[in-house]
MARLO-233114 format. One line per field, with one value per residue: residue in one letter; x, y, z of N, C-alpha, C in turn. Coordinates in steps of 0.001 Angstrom, whole numbers. Example, Ala and Ser with C-alpha at 12.3 -4.5 7.8 and 13.67 -1.06 7.14 Angstrom:
2
code [a,s]
n.east [13190,12850]
n.north [-5690,-2250]
n.up [7800,7080]
ca.east [12300,13670]
ca.north [-4500,-1060]
ca.up [7800,7140]
c.east [13200,12900]
c.north [-3300,30]
c.up [7800,7870]
This chain:
247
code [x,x,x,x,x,x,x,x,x,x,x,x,x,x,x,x,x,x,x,x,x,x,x,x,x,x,x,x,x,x,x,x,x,x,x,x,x,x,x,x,x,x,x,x,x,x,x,x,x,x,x,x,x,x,x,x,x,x,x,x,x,x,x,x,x,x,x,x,x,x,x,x,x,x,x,x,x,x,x,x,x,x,x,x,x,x,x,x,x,x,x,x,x,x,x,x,x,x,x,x,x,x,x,x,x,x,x,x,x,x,x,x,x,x,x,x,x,x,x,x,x,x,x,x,x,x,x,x,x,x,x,x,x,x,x,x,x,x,x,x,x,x,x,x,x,x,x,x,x,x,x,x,x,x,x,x,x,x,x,x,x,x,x,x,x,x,x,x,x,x,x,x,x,x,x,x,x,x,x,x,x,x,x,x,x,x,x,x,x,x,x,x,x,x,x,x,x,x,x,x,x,x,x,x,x,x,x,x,x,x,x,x,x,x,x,x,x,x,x,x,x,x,x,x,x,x,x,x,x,x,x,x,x,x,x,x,x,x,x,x,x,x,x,x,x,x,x]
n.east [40494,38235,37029,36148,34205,32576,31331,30297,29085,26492,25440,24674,22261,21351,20161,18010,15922,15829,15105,12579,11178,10364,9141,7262,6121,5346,3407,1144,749,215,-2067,-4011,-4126,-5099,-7356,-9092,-7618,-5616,-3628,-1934,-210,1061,2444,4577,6135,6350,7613,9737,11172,11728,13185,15348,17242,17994,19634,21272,22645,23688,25923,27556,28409,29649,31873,32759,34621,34045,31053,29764,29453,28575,26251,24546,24488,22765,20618,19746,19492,17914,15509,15297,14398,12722,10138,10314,9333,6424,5922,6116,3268,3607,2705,1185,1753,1991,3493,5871,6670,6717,9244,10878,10590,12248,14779,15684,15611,17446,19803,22041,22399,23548,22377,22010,21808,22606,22889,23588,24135,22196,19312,16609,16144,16426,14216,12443,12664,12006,9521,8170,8610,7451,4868,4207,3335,643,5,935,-1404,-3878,-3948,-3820,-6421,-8349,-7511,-8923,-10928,-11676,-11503,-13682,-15715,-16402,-17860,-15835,-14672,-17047,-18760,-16513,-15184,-14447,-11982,-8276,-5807,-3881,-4480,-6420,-4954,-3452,-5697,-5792,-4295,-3983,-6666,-9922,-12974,-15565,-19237,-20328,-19036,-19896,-19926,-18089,-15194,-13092,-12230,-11482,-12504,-11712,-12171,-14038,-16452,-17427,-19806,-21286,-20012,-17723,-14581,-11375,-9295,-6372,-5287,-3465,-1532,-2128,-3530,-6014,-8826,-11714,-15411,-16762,-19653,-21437,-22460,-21529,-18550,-14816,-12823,-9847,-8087,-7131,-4766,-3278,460,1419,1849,3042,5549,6432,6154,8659,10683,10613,11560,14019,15380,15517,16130,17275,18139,15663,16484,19034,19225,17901,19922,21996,20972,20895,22384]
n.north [146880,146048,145150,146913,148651,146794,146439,149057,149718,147526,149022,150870,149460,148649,150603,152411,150094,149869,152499,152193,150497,151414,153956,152601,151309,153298,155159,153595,153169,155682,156142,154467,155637,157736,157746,155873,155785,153952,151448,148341,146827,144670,145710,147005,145391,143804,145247,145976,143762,143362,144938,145513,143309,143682,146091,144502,143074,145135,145581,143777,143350,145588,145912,147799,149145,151213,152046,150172,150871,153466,152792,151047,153309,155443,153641,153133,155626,156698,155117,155069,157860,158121,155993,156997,159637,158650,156966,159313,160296,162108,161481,159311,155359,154209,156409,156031,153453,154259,155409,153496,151836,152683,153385,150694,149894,152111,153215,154865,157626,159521,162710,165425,167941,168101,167321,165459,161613,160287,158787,158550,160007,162462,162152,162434,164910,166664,166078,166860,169479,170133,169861,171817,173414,173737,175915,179054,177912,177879,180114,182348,181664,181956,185036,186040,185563,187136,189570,189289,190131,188067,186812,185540,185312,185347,184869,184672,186819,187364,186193,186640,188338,186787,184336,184124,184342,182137,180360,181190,180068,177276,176459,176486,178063,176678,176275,173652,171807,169411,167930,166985,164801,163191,165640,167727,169122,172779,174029,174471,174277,175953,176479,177648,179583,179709,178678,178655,175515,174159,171506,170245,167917,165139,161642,161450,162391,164595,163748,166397,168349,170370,172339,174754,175403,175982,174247,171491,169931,166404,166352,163120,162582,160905,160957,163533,162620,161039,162296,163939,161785,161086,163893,163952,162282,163154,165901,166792,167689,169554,171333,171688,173367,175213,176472,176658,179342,181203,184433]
n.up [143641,141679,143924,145399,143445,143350,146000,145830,143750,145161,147047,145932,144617,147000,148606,147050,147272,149837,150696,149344,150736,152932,152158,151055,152986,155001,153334,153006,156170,157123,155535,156202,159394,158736,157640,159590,162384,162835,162958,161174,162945,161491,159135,160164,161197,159387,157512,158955,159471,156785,155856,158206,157434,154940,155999,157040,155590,154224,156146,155864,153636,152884,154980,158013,161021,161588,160131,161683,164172,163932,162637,165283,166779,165666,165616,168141,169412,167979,168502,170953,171505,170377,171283,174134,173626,172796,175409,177210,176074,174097,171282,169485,169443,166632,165126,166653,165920,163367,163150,164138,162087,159789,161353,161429,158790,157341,158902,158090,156508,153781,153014,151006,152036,155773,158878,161047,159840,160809,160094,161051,163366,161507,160236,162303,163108,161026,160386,163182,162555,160509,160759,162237,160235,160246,162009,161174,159006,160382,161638,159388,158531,160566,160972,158192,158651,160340,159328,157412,159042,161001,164163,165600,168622,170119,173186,174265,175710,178111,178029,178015,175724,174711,174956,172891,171431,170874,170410,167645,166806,167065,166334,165094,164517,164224,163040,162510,163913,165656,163092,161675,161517,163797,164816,167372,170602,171509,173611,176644,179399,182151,185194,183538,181785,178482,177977,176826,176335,176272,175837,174401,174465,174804,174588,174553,173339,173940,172990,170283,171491,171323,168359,166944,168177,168806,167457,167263,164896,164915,163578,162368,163206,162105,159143,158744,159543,157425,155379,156199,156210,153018,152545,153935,152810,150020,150008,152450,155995,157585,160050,159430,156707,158027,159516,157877,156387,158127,158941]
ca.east [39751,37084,35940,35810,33470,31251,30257,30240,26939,25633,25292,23885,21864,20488,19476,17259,15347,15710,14314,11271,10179,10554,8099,5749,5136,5057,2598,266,-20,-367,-3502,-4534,-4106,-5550,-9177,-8955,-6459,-5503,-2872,-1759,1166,1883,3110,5334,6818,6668,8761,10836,12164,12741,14455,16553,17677,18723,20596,22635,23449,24617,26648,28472,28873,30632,32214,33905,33858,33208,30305,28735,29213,27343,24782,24152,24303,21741,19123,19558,19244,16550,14550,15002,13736,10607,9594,10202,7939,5133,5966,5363,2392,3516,2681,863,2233,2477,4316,7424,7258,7293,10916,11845,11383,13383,16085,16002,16214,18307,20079,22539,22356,24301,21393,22696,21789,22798,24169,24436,23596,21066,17994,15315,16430,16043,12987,11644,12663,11625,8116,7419,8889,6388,3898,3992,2767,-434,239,360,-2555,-4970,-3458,-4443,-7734,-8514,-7266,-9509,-12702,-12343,-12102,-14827,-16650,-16633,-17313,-15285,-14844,-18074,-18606,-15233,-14730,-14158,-10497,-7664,-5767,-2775,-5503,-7219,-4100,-3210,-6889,-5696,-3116,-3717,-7740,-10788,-13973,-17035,-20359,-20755,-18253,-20294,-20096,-16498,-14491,-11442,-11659,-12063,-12750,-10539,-12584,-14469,-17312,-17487,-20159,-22002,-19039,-17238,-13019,-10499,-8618,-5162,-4961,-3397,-750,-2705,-3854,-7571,-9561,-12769,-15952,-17251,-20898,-21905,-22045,-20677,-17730,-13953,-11855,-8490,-8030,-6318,-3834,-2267,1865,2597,1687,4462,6884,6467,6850,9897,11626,11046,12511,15405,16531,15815,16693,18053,17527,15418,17031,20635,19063,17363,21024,22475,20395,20855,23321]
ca.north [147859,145433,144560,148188,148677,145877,147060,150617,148886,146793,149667,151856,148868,148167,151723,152761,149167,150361,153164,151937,149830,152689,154653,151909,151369,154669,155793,152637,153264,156867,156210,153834,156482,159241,156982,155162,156247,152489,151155,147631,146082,143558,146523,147484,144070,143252,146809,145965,142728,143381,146693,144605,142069,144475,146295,143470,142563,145877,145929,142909,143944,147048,145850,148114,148982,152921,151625,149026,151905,154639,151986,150732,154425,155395,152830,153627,156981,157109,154627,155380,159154,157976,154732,158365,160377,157945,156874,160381,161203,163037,161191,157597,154432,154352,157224,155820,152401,154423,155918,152727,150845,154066,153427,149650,149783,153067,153589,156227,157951,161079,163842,166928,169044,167222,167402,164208,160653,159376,158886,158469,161486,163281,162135,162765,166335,167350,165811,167595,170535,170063,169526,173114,174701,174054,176815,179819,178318,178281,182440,182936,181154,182899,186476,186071,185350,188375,190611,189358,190565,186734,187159,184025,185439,185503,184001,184448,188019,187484,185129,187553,187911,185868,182572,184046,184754,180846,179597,181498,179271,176147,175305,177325,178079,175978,175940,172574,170915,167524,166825,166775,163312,163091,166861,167575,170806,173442,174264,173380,175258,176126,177556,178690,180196,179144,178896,178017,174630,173925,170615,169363,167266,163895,160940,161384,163549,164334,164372,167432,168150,171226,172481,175986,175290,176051,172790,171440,168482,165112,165185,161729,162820,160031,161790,164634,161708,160459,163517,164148,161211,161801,165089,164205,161229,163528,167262,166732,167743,170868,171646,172110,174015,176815,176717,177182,180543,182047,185103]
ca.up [142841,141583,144923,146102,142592,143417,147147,145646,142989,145976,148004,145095,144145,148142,149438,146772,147817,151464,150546,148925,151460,154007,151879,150777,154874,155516,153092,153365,157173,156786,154867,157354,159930,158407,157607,160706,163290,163540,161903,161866,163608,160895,158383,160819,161534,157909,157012,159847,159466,155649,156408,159509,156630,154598,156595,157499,153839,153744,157226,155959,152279,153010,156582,158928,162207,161891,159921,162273,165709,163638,162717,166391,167509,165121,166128,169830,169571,166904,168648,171918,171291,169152,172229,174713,173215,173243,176639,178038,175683,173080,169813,169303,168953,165491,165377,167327,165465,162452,163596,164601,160571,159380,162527,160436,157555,156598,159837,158065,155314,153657,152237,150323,153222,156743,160320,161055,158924,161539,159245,161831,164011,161026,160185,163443,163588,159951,160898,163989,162386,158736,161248,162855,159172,160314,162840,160548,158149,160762,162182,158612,158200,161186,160470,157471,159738,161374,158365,156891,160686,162045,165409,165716,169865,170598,173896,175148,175856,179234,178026,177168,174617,175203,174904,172118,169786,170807,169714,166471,165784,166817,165468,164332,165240,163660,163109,162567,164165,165890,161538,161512,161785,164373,165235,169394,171273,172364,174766,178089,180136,183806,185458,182432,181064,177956,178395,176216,176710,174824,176486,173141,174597,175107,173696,175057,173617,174342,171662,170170,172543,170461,166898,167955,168798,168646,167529,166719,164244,165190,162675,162341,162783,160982,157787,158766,159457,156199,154408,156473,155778,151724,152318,153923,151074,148478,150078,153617,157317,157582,160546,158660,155895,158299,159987,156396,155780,159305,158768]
c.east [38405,36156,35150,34095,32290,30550,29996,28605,26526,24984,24194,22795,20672,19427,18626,15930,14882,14735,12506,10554,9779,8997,6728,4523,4199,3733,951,-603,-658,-1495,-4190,-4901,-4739,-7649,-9648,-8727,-6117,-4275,-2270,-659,1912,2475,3843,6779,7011,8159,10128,11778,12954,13639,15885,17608,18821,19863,22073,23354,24417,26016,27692,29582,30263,31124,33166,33371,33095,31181,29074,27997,27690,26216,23970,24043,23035,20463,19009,19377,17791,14930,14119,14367,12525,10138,9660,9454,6947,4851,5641,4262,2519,2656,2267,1891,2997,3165,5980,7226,7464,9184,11649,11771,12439,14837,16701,16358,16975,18709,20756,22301,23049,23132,22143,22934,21760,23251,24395,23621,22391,19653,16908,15493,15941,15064,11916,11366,12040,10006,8044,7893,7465,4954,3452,3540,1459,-457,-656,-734,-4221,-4833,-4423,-5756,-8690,-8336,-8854,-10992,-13081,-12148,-13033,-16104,-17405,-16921,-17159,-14666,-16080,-18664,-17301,-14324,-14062,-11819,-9722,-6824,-4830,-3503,-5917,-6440,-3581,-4412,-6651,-4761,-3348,-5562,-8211,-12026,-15352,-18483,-21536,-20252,-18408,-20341,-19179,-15193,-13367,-11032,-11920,-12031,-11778,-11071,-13126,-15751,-17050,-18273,-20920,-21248,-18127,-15571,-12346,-9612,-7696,-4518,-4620,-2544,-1149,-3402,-5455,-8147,-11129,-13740,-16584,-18718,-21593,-21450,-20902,-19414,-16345,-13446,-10448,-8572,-6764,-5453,-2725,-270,2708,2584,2855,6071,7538,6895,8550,10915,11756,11968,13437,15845,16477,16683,17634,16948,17375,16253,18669,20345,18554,19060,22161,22104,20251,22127,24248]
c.north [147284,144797,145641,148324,147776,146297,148094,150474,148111,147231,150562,151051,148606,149756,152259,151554,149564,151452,153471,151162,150546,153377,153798,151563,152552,154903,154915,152957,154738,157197,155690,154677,157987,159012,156505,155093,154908,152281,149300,147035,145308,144281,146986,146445,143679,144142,146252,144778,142763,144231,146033,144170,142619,145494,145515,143235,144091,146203,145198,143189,145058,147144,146798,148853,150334,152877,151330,150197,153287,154552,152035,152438,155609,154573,152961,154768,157222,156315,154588,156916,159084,157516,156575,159194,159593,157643,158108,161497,161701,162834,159448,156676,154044,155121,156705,154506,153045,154909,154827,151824,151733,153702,151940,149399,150512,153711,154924,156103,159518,162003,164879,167627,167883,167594,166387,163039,159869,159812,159186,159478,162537,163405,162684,164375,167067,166986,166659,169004,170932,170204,170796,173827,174858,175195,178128,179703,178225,179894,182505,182475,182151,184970,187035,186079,186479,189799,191016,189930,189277,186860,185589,184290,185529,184469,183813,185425,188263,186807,186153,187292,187067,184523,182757,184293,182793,180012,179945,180118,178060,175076,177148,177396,177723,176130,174506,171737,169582,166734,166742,165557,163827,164860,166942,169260,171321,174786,173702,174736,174937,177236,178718,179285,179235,179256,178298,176620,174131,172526,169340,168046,166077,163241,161239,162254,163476,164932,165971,167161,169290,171138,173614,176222,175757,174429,172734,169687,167434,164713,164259,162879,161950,160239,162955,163312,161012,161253,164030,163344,161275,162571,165119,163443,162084,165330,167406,167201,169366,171958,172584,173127,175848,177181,177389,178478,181206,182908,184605]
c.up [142402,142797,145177,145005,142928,144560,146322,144408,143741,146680,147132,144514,145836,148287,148656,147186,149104,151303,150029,149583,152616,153438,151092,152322,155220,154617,153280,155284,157388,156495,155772,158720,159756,158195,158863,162155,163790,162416,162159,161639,162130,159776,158763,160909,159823,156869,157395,159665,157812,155563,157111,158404,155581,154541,157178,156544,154014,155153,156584,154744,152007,155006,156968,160292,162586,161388,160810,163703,165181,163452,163581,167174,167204,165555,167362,170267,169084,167719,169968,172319,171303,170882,173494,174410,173178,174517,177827,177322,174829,171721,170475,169092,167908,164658,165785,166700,163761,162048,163872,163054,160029,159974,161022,159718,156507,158050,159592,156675,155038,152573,152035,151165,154900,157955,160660,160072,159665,160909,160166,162817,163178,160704,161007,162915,162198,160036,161472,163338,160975,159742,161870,161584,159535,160919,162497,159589,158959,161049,161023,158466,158970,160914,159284,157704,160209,160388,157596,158238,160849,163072,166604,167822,170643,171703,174792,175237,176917,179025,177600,175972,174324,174340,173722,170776,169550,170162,168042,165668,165673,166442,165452,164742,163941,163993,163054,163083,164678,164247,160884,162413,162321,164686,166481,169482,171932,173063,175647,178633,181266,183957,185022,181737,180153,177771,177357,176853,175934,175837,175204,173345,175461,174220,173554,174956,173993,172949,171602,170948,171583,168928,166771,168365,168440,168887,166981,165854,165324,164285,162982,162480,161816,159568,158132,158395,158010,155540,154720,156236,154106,151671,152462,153044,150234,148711,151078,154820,157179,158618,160358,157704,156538,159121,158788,156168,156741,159086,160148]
């Protein structure tokens, strides 16, 4: 009974620790990433090995074997996902080593709202999911352009509308845009003619050439990731919650 009690405060005594070094990384590179788009390695490695360390105290602390499998199944999943998505493009670097201090140093965890305890899965998915609001607040930014009589199409009458409800969503159309940091064009010319280009899914963009222009920002993901892992320690996996409120 007194042993059980003592893991049961070692455990309640580690993971808020775990947890704070999770979100001191995270928000540190975040910033770094959001000024910069650089972030560097040794906050990663620094996260990571104290995270690792930690985790072990607590593997041993509270030993068993259901434990150790859900651990190791967790970090192979979580981190083989993230290192996959960078590998075919999706998301930077720093991105998938942020999934992999998370995998580290809070492999599972039980949130209010859940489907399974794999922290860095969830993280992932409540990121790229936080990360789609931009969506509807450009629609609306937009919408709003063209009530005021924007004639935020101008130039690209010829594109239908299919392209031009997608330029709604995913940037905006500027007047100044060569005086806007880390934003790129979502478009291209040919031919004298100006075309839409939703060639969002790469690392390489290309700079703004006009003022004129239609663009899409570069936001960092690792600012979603961050927010997503908050959310799930303190609320859970968004995923479970829109599954929760589906009749």
């Amino acid at each position: 009974m007194i042993g059980w009690r003592i893991e049961v405060l070692l455990e309640e005594a580690l993971t808020p620790v775990r947890v704070g070094i999770i979100i001191a990384g995270l928000i540190y590179a975040s910033y770094r990433d959001w000024v910069t788009r650089e972030v560097d390695d040794r906050i990663w490695i620094i996260c990571g090995v104290a995270g690792a360390a930690l985790t072990s105290v607590d593997l041993i602390s509270l030993w068993s074997l259901n434990r150790l499998i859900l651990t190791l199944i967790s970090i192979a999943l979580s981190m083989g996902l993230a290192f996959a998505f960078y590998f075919f493009g999706l998301y930077g670097g720093a991105d998938a080593k942020a999934i992999a201090i998370i995998s580290l140093a809070l492999p599972i965890y039980s949130p209010p709202a859940g489907i399974h305890p794999f922290t860095g899965l969830a993280s992932l998915s409540n990121g790229l999911l936080f990360s789609l609001l931009i969506l509807p607040a450009f629609f609306t930014w937009n919408m709003i352009a063209l009530a005021k009589g924007q004639r935020i199409f101008e130039g690209f009458e010829h594109e239908n509308s299919l392209k031009k409800f997608a330029a709604m969503l995913f940037g905006i159309r500027s007047r100044n845009a060569k005086q806007k940091k880390f934003w790129f064009p979502l478009e291209s010319e040919r031919d004298g003619k100006r075309y839409f280009n939703f060639n969002l899914f790469t690392l390489e963009f290309e700079e703004v050439s006009r003022d004129d222009c239609w663009i899409t920002p570069g936001l960092p993901l690792l600012i979603s990731i961050t927010a997503g892992f908050i959310f799930y320690v303190l609320v859970g996996d968004v995923l479970a919650i829109i599954l929760a409120l589906m009749p």
